[in-house]
N, C-alpha and C positions, 0 to 999 in steps of 0.2 A: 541503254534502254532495257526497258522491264516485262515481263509478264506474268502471271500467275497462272503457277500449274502447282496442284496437291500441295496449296500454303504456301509454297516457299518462292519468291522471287528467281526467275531464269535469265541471264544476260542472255540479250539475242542481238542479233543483225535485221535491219531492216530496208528491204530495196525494193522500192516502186517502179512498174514497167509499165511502158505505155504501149496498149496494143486496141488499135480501130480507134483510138484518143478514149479513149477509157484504164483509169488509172487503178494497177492493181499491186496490191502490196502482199511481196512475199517475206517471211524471215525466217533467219539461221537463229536457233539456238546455240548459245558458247557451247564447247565442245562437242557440237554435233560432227561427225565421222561418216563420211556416204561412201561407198568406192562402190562403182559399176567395170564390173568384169564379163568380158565375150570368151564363152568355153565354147566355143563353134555352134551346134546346137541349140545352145540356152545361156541365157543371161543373168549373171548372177550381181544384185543389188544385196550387196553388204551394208550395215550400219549398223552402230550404238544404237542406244536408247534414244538420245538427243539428236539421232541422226534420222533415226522414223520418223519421229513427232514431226523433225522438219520436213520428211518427204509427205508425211499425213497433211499439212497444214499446207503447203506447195499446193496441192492437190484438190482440196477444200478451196482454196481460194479459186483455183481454175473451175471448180463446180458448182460457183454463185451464181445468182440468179442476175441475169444482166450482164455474166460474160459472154463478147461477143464468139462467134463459134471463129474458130481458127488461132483463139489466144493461147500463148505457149510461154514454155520458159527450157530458154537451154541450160545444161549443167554439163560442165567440160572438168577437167582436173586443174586447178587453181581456180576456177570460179565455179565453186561448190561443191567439187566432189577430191577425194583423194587423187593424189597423184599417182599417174599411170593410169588412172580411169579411160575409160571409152565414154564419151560424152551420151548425155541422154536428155533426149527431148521429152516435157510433160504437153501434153497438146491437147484442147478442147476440141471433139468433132462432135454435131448433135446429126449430122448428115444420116440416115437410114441407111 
C-alpha cells in the first residue's frame, strides 16, 4: 500500500479499529521506529522521521470529526512501538 508524501510514494501498514462501531484507520509507514521510554519523572517518545509522521497521522485520525470520545489505540513493543517499549495509549477525551 501507497501514499504520497513530498512526490515520492511511502510503503505503509494499514489497520482499521473499531471503536463505538465506528471504523478508523490508522497507518505505519515502512520503516517507521517509535520507542516509548519511562525515565521515572518523564516520558520519553523517541522516533525517526517515519515514526512521527506515523504518530502525527495516529493522532489526526483520533481528532476527526465524528470520532466518538473515548476512542483509543494501544501501542505496546511488537505492535507498534520498539521493543522494550512501555506501551502507550492515544485516547480521545472531549470531556471538560
Amino acid at each position: 500500500m501507497t501514499s504520497e508524501s513530498s512526490g515520492s510514494p511511502i510503503e505503509s501498514t494499514r489497520v482499521t479499529a473499531l471503536t463505538d462501531g465506528v471504523a478508523q484507520a490508522f497507518t505505519w509507514e515502512e520503516d517507521a521506529r517509535i520507542e516509548v521510554r519511562n525515565l521515572g519523572g518523564e516520558v520519553v517518545i523517541e522516533a525517526n522521521a517515519a515514526g512521527l509522521r506515523t504518530l502525527a497521522g495516529h493522532l489526526l485520525v483520533l481528532a476527526k470529526d465524528g470520532v466518538p470520545d473515548g476512542s483509543h489505540l494501544h501501542l505496546e513493543d511488537s505492535n507498534g512501538l520498539e521493543d522494550g517499549s512501555v506501551g502507550l495509549v492515544l485516547e480521545r477525551n472531549d470531556a471538560e
